[in-house]
PyMOL Python script that loads the backbone (N, CA, C, O; Angstrom):
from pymol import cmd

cmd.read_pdbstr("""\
ATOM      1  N   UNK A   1       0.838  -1.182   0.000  1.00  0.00           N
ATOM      2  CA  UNK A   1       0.000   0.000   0.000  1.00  0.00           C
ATOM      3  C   UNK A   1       0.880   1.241   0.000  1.00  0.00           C
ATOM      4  O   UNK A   1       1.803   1.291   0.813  1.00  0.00           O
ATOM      5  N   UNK A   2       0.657   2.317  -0.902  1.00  0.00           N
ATOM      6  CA  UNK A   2       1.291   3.361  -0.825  1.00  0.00           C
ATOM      7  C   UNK A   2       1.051   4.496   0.548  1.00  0.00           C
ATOM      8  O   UNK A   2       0.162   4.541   1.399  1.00  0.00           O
ATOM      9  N   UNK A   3       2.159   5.276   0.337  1.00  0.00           N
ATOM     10  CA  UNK A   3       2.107   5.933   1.710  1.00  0.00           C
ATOM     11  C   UNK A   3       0.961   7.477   1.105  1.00  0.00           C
ATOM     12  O   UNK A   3       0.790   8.020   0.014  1.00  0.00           O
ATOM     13  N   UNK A   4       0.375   7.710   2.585  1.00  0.00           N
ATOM     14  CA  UNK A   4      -0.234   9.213   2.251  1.00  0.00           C
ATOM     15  C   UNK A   4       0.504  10.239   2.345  1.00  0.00           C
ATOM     16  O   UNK A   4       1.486  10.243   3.087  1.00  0.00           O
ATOM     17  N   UNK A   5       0.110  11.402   1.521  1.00  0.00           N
ATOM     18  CA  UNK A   5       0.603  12.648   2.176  1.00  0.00           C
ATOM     19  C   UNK A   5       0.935  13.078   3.361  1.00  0.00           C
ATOM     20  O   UNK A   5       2.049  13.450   3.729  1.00  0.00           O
ATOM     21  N   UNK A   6      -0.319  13.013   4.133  1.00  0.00           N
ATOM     22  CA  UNK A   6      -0.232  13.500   5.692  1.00  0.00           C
ATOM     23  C   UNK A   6       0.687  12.405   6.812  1.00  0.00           C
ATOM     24  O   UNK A   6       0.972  12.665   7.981  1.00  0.00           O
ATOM     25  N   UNK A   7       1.004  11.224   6.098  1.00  0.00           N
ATOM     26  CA  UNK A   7       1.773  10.092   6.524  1.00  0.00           C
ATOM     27  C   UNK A   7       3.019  10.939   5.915  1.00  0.00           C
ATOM     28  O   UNK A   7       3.200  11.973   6.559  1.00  0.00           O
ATOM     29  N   UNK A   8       3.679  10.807   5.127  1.00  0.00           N
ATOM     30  CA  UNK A   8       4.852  11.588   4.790  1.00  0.00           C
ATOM     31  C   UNK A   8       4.977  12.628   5.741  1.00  0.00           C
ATOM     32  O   UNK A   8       5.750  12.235   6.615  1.00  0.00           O
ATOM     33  N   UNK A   9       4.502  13.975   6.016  1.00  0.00           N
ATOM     34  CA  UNK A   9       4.155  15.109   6.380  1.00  0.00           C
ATOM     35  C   UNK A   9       4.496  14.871   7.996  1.00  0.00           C
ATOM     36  O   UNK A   9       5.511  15.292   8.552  1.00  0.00           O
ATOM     37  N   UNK A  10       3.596  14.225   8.530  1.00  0.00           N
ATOM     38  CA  UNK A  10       4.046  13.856   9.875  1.00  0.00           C
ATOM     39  C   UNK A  10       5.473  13.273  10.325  1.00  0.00           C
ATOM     40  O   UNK A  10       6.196  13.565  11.278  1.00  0.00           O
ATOM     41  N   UNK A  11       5.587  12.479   9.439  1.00  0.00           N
ATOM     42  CA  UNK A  11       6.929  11.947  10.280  1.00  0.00           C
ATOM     43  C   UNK A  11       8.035  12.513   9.992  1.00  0.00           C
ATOM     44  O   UNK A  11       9.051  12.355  10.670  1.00  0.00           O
ATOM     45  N   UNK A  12       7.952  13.445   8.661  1.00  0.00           N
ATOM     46  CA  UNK A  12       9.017  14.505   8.656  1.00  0.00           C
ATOM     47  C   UNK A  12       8.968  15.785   9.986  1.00  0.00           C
ATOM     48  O   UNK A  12      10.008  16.266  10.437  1.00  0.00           O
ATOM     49  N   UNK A  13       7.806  16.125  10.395  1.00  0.00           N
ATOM     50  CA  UNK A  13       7.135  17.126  11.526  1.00  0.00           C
ATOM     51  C   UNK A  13       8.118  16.196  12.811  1.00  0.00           C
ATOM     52  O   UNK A  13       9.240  16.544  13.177  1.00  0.00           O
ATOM     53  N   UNK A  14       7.565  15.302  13.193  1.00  0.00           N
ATOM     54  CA  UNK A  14       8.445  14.084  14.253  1.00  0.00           C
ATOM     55  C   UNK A  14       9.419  14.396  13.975  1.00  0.00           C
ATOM     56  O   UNK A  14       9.584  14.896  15.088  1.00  0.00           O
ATOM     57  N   UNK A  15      10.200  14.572  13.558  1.00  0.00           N
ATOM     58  CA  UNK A  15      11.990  14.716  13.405  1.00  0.00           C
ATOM     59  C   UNK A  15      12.443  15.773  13.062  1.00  0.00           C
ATOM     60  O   UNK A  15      13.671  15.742  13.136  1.00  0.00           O
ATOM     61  N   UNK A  16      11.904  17.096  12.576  1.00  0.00           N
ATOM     62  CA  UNK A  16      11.983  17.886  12.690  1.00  0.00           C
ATOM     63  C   UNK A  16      10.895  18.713  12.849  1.00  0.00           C
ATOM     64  O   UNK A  16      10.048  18.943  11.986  1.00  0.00           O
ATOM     65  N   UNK A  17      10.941  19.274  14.263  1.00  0.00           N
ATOM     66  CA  UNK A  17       9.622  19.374  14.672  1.00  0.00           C
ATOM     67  C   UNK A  17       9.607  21.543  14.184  1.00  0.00           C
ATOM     68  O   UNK A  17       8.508  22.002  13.873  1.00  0.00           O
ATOM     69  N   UNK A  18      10.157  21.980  14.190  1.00  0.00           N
ATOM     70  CA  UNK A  18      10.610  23.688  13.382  1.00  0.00           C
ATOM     71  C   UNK A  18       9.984  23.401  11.921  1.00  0.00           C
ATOM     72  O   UNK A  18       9.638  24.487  11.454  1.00  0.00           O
ATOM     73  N   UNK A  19       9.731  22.429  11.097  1.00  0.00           N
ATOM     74  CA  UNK A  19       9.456  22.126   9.805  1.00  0.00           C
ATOM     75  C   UNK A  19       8.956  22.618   8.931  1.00  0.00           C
ATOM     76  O   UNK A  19       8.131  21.789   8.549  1.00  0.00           O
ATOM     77  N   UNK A  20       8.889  23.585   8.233  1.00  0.00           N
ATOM     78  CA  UNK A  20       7.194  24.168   7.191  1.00  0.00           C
ATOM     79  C   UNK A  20       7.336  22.596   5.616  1.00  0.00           C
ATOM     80  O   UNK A  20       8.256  22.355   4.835  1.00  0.00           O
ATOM     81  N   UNK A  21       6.443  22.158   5.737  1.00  0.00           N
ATOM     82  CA  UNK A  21       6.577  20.725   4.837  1.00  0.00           C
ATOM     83  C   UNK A  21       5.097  20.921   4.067  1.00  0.00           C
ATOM     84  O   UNK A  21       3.963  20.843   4.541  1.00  0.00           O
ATOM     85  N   UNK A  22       5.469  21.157   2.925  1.00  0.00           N
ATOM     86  CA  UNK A  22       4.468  20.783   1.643  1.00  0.00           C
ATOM     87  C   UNK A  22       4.828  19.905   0.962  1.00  0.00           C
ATOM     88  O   UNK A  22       5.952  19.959   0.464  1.00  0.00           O
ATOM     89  N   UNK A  23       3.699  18.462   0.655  1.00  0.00           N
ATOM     90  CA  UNK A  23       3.971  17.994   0.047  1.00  0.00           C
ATOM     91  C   UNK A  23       2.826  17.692  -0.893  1.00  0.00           C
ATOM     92  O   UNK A  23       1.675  17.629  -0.462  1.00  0.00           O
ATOM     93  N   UNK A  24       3.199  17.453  -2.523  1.00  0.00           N
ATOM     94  CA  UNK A  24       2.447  17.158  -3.595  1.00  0.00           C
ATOM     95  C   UNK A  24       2.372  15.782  -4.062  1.00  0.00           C
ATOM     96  O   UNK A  24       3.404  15.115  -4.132  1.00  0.00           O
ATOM     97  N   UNK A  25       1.338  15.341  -4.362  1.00  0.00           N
ATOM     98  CA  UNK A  25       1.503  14.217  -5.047  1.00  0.00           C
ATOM     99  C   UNK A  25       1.702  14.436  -6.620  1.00  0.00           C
ATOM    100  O   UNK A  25       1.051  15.258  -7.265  1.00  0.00           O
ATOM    101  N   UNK A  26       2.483  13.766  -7.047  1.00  0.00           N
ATOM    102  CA  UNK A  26       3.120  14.441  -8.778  1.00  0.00           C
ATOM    103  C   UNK A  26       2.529  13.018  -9.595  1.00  0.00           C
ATOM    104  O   UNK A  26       2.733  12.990 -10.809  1.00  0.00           O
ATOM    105  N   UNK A  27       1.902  11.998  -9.049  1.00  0.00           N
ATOM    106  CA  UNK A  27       1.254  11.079 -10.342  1.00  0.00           C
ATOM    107  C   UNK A  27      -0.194  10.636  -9.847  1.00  0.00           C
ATOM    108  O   UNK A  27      -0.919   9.879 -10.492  1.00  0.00           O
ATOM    109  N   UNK A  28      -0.567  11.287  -8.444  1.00  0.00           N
ATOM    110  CA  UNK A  28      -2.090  10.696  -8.770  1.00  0.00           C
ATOM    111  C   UNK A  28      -1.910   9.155  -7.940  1.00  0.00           C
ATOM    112  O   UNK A  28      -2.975   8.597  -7.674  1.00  0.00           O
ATOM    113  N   UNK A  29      -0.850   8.568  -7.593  1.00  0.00           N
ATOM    114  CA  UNK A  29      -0.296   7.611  -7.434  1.00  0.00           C
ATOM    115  C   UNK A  29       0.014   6.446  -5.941  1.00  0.00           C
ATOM    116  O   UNK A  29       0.085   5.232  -5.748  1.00  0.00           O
ATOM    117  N   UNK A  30       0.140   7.903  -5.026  1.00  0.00           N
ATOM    118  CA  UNK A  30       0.519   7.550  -3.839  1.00  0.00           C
ATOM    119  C   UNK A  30       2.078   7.336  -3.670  1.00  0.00           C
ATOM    120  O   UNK A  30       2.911   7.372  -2.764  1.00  0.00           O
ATOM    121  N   UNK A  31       2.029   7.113  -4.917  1.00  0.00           N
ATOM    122  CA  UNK A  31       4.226   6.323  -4.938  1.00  0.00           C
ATOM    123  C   UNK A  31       5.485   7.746  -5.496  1.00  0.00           C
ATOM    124  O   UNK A  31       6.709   7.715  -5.368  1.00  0.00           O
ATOM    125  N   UNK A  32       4.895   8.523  -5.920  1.00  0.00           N
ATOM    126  CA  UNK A  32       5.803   9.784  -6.571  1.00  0.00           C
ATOM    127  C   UNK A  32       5.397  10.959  -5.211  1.00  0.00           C
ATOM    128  O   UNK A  32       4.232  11.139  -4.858  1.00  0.00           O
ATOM    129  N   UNK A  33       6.123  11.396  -4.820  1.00  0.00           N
ATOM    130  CA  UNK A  33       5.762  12.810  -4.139  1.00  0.00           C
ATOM    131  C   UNK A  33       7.108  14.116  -4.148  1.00  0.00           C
ATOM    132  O   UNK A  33       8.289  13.768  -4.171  1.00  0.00           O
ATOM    133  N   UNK A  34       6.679  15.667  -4.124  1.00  0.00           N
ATOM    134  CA  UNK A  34       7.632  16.221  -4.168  1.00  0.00           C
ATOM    135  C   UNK A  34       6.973  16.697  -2.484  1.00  0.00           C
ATOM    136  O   UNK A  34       5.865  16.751  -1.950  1.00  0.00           O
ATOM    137  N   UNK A  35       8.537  17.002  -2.063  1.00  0.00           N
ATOM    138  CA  UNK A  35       8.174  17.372  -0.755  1.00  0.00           C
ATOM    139  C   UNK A  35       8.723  18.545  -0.754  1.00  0.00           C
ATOM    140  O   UNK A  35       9.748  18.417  -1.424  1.00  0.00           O
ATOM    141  N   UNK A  36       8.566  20.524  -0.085  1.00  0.00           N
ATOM    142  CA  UNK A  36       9.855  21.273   0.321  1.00  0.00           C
ATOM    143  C   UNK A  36       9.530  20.954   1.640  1.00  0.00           C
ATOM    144  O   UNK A  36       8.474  20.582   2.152  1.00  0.00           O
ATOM    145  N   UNK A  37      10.555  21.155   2.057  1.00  0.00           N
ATOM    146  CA  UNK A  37      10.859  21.407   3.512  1.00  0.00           C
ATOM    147  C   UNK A  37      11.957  22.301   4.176  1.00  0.00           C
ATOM    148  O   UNK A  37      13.159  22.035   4.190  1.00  0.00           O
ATOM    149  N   UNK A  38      11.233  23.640   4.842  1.00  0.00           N
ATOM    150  CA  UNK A  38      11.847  24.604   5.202  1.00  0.00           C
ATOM    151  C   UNK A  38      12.231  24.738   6.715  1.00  0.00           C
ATOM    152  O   UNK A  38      11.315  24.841   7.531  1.00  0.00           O
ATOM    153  N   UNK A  39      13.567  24.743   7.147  1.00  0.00           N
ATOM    154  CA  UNK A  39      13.882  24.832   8.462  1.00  0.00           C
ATOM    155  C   UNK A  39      14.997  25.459   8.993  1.00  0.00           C
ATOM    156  O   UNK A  39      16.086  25.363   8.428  1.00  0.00           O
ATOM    157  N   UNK A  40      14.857  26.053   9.952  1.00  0.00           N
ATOM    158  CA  UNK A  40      16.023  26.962  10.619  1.00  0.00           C
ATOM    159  C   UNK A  40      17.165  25.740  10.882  1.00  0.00           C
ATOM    160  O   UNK A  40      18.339  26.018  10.641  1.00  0.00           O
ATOM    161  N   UNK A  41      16.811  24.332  11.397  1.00  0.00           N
ATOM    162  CA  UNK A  41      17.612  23.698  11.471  1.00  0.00           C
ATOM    163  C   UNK A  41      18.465  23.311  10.660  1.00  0.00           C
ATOM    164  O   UNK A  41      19.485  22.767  11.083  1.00  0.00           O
ATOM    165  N   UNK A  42      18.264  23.491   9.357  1.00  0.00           N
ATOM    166  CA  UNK A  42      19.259  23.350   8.082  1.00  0.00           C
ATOM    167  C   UNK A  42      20.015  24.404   7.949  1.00  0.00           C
ATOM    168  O   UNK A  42      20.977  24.126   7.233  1.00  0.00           O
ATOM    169  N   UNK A  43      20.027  25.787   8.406  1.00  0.00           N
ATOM    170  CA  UNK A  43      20.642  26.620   8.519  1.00  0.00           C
ATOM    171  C   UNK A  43      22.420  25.836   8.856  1.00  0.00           C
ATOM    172  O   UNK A  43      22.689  25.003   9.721  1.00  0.00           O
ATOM    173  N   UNK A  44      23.521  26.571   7.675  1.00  0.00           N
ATOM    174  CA  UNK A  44      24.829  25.750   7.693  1.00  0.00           C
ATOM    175  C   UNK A  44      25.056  24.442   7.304  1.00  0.00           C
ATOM    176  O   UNK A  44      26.141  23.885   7.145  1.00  0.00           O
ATOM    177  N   UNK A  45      23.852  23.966   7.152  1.00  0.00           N
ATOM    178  CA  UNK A  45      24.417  22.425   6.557  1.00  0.00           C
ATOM    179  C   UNK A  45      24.311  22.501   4.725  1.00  0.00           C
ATOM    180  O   UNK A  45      23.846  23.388   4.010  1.00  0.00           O
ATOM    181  N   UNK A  46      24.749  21.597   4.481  1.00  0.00           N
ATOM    182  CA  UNK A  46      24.799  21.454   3.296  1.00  0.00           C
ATOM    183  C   UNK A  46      23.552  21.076   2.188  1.00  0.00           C
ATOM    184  O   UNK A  46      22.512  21.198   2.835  1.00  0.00           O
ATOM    185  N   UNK A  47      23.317  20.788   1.199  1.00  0.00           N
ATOM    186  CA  UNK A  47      21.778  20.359   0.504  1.00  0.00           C
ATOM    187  C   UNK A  47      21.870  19.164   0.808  1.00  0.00           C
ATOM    188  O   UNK A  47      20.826  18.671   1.234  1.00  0.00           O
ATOM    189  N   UNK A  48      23.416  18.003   0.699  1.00  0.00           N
ATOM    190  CA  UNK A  48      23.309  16.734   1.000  1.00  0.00           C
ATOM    191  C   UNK A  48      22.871  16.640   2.762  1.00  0.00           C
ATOM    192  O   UNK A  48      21.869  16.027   3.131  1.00  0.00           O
ATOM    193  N   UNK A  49      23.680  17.259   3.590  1.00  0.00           N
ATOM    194  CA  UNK A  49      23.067  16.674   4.719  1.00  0.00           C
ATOM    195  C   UNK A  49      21.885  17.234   4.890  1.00  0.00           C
ATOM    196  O   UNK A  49      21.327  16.507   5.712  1.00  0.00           O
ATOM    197  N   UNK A  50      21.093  18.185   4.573  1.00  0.00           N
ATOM    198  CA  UNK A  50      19.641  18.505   4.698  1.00  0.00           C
ATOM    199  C   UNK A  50      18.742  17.322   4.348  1.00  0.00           C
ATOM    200  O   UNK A  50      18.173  16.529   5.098  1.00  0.00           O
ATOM    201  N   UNK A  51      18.761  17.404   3.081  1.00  0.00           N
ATOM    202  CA  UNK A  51      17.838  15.548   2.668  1.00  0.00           C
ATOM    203  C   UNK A  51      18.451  14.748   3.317  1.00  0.00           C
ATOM    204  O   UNK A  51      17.678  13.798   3.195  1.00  0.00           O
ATOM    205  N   UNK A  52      19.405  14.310   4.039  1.00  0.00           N
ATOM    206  CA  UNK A  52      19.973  12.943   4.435  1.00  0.00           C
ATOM    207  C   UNK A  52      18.933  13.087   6.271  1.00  0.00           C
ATOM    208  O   UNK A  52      18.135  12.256   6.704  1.00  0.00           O
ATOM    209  N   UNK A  53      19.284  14.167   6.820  1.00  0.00           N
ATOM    210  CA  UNK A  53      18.078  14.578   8.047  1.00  0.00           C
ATOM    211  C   UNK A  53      16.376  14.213   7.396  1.00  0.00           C
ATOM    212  O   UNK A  53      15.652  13.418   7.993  1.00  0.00           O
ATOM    213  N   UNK A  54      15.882  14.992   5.997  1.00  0.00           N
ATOM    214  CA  UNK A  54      15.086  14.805   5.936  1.00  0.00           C
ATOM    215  C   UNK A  54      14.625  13.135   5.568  1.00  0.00           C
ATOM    216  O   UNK A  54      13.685  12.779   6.279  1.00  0.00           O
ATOM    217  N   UNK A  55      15.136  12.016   4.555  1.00  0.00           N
ATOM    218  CA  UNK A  55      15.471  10.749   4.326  1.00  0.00           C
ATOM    219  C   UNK A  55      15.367   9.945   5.500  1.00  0.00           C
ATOM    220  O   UNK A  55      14.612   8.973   5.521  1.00  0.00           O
ATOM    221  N   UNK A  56      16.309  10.387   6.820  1.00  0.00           N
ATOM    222  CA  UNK A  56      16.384   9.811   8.095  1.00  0.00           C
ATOM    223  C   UNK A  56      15.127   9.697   8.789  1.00  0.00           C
ATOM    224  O   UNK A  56      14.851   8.702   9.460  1.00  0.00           O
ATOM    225  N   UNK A  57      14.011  11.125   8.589  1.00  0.00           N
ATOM    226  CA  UNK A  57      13.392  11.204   8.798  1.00  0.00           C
ATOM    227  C   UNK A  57      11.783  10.274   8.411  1.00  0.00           C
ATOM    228  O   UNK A  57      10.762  10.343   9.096  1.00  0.00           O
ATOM    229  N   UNK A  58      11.912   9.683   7.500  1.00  0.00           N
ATOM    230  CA  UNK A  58      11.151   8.566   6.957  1.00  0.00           C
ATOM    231  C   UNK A  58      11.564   7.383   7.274  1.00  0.00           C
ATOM    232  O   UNK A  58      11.146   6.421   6.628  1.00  0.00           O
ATOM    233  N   UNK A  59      12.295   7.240   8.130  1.00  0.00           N
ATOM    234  CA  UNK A  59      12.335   5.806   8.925  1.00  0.00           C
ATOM    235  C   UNK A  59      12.481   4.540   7.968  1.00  0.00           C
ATOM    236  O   UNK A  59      11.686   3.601   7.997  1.00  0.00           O
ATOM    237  N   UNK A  60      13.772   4.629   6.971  1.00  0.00           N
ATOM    238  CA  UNK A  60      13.675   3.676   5.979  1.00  0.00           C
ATOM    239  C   UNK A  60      12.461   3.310   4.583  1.00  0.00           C
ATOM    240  O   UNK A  60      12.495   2.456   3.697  1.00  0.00           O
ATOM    241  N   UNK A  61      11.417   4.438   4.926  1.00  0.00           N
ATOM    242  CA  UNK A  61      10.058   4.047   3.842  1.00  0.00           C
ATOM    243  C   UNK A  61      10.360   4.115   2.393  1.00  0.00           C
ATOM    244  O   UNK A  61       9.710   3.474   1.567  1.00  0.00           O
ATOM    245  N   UNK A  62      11.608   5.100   2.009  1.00  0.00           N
ATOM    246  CA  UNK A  62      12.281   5.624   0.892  1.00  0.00           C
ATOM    247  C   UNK A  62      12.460   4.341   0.255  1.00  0.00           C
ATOM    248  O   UNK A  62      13.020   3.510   0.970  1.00  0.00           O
ATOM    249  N   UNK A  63      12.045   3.865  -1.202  1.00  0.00           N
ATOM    250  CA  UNK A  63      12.248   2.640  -1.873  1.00  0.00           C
ATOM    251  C   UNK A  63      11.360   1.498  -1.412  1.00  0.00           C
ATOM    252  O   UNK A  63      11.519   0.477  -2.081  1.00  0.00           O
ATOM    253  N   UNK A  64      10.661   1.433  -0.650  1.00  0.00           N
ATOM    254  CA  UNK A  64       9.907   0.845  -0.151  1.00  0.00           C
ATOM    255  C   UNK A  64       7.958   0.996  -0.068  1.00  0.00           C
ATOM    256  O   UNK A  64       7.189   0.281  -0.712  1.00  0.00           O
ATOM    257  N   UNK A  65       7.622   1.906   0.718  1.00  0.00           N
ATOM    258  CA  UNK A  65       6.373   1.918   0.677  1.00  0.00           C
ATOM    259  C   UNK A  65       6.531   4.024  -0.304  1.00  0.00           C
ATOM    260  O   UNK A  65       5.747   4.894  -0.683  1.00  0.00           O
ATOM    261  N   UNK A  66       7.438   3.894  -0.272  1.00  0.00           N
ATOM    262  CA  UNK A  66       7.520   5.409  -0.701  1.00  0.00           C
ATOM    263  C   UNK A  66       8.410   5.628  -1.824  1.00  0.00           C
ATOM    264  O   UNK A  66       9.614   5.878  -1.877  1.00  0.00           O
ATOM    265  N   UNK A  67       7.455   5.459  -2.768  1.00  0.00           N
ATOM    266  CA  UNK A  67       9.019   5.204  -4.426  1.00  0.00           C
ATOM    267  C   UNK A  67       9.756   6.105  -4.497  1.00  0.00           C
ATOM    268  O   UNK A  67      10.973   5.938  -4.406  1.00  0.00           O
ATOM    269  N   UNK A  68       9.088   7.520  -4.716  1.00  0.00           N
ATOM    270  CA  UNK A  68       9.816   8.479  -5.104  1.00  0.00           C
ATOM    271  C   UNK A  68       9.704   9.857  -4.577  1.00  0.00           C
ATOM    272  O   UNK A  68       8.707  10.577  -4.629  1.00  0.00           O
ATOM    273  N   UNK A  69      10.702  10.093  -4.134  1.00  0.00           N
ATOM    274  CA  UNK A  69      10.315  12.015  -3.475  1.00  0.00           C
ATOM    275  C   UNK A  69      11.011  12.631  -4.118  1.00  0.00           C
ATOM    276  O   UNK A  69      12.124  12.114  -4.024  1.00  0.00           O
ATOM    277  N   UNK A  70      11.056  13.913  -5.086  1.00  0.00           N
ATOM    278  CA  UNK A  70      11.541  14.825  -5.523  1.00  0.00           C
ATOM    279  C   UNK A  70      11.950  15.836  -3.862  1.00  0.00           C
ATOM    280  O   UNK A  70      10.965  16.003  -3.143  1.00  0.00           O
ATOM    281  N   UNK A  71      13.038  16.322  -3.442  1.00  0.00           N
ATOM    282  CA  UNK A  71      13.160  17.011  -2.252  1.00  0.00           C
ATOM    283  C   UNK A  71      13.645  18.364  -2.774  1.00  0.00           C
ATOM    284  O   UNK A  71      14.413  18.504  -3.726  1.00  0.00           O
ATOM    285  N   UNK A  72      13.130  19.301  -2.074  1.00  0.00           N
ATOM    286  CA  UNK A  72      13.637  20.483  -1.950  1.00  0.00           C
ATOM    287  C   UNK A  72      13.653  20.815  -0.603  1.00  0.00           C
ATOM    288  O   UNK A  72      12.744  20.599   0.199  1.00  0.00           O
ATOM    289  N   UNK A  73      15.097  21.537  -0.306  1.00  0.00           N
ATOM    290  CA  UNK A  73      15.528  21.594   1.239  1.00  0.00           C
ATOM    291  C   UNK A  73      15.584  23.626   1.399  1.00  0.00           C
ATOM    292  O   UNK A  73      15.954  24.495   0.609  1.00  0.00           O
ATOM    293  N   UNK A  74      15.140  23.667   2.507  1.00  0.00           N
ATOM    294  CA  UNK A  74      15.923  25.816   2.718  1.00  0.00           C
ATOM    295  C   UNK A  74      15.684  26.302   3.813  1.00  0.00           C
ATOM    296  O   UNK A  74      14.551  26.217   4.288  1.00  0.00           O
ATOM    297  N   UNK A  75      16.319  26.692   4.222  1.00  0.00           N
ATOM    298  CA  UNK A  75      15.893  28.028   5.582  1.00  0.00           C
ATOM    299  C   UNK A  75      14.952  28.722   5.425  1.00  0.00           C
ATOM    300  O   UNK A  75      14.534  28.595   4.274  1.00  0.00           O
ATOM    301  N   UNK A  76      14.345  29.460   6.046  1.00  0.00           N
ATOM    302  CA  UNK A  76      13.388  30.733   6.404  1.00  0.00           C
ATOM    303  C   UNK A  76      14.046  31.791   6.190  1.00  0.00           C
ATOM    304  O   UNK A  76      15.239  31.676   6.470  1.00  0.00           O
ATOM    305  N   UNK A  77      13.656  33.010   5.710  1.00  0.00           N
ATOM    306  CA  UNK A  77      14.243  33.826   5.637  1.00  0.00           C
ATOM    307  C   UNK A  77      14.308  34.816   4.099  1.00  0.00           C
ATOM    308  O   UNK A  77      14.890  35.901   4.108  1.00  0.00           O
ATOM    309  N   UNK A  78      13.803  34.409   3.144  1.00  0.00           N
ATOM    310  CA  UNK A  78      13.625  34.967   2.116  1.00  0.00           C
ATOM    311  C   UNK A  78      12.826  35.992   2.281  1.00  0.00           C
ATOM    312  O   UNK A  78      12.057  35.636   3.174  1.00  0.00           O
ATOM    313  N   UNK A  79      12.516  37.185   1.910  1.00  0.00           N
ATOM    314  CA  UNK A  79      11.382  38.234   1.900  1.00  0.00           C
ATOM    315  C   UNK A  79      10.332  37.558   0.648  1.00  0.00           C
ATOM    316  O   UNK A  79      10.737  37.279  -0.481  1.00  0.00           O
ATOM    317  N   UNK A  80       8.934  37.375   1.121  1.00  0.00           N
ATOM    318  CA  UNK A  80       7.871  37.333  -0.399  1.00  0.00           C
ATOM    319  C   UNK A  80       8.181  35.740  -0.785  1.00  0.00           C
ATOM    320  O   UNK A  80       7.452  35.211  -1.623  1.00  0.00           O
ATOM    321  N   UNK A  81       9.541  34.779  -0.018  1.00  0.00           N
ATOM    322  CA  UNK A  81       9.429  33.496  -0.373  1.00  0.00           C
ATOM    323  C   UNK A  81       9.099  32.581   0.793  1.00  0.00           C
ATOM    324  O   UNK A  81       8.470  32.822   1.823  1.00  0.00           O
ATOM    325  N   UNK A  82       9.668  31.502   0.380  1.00  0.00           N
ATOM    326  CA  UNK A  82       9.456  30.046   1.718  1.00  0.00           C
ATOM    327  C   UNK A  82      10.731  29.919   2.532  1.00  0.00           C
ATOM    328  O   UNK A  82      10.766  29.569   3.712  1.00  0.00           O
ATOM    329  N   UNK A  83      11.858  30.265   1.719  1.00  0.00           N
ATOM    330  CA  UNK A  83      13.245  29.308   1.753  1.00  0.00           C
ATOM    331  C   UNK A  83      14.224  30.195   1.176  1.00  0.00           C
ATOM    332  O   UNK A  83      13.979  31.137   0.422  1.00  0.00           O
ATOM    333  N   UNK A  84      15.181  29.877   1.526  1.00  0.00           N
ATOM    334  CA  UNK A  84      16.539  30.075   0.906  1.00  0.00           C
ATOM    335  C   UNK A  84      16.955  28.943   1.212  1.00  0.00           C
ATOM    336  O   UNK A  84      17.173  28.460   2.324  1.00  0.00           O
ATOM    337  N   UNK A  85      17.162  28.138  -0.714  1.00  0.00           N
ATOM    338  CA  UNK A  85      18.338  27.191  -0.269  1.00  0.00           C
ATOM    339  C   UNK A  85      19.134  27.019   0.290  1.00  0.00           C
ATOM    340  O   UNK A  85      19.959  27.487  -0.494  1.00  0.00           O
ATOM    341  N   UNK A  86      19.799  26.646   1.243  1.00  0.00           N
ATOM    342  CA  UNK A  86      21.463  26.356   1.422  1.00  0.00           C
ATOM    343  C   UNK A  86      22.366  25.082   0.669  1.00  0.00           C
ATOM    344  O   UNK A  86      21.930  24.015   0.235  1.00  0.00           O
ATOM    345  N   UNK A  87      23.559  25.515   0.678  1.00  0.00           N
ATOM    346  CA  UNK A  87      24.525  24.296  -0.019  1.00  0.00           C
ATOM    347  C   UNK A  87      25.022  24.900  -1.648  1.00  0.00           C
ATOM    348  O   UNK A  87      25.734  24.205  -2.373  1.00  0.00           O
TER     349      UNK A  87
END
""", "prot")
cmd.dss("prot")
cmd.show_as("cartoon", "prot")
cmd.util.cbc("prot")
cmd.orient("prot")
């Protein structure tokens, strides 16, 4: 069974609990999702260790009940945006 949105959404919230997390479903599918996820806690890290926190954060589901996430990672802090990348 594929995973839900609000199943994704939460357990990224659980592990990083500062989080702003939108996520889309991109096929209608349950199995494709793009997620951003914006956090002060990524502030200084890199784009790889940002997704590797956020990845960690799905408790192994990645390849499994969860095919595919397109990720976008950023801080707070843009004027008029969501994010500023870091990395």
């Amino acid at each position: 069974m594929p995973m839900d949105a609000h199943d994704i959404e939460s357990m990224i919230k659980a592990a990083i609990p500062d989080a702003e997390v939108t996520i889309r479903d991109l096929a209608g599918d349950g199995d494709h999702y793009a997620a951003t996820v914006i956090s002060e806690s990524f502030r200084g890290k890199s784009r790889v260790q940002q997704h590797q926190i956020v990845y960690q954060s799905l408790n192994g589901q990645m390849g499994g009940l969860l095919h595919a996430l397109a990720l976008q990672t950023g801080v707070p802090g843009v004027p008029g945006g969501p994010g500023v990348p870091e990395g």
